[in-house]
N, C-alpha and C positions, 0 to 999 in steps of 0.2 A: 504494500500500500504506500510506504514512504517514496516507491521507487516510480511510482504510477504520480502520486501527487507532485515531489518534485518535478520531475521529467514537464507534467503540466505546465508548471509554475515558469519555467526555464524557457517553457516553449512561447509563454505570453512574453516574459518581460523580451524575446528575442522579436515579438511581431509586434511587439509597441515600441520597445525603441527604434528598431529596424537598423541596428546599428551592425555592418559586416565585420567589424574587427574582432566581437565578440568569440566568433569562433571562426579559424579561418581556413576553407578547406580548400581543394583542388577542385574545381566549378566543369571539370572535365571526368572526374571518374566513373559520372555510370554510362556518360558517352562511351569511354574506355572501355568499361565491362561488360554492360549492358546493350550500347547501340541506342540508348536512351536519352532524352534530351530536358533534364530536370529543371528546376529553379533552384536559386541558390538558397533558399528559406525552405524548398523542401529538405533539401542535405542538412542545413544544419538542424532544420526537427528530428529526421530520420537516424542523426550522429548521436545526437543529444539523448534519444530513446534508447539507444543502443549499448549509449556509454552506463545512463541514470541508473535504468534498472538491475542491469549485474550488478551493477557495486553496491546497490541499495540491498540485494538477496546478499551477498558476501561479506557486507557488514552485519547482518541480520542473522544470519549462520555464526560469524565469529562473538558477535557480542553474547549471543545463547552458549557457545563455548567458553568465552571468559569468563562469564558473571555464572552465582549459582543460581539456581531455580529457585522463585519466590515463596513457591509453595509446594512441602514436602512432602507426596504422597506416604500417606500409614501406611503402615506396617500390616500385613494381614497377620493377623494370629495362628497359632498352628495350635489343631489338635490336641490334646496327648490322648494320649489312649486311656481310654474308664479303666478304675479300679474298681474290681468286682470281688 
């Protein structure tokens, strides 16, 4: 979710400032790869989507491994066998 909201966040403040230096890519690559002929605000949404969300799951991975877990599941009880 952090990864979905930022990437959002990133993608407006990049179509209201409209500023290109913010992220500056090669304006020819899906020419290059694709034979496709983008916009320069496509690429940098399509970068910015790419980059936000893995690192948003790989911070989210690591920080559940740093930290401990909030809440500690009980213990189940065990048995013992009746005395008869």
């Amino acid at each position: 979710m952090v990864g979905i909201f930022s990437s959002m966040l990133l993608i407006g403040l990049f179509i209201y400032q409209g500023d290109p230096t913010a992220t500056e890519t090669a304006s020819s690559i899906f020419k290059q790869l694709f034979g496709v002929e983008v916009s320069e605000t496509f690429q940098r949404i399509l970068f910015t989507v790419l980059a936000v969300i893995p690192l948003a799951v790989v911070g989210g991975w690591f920080g559940g491994q740093l930290l401990p877990p909030l809440v500690i599941p009980p213990r189940r009880k065990r048995m013992l066998p009746s005395m008869s």
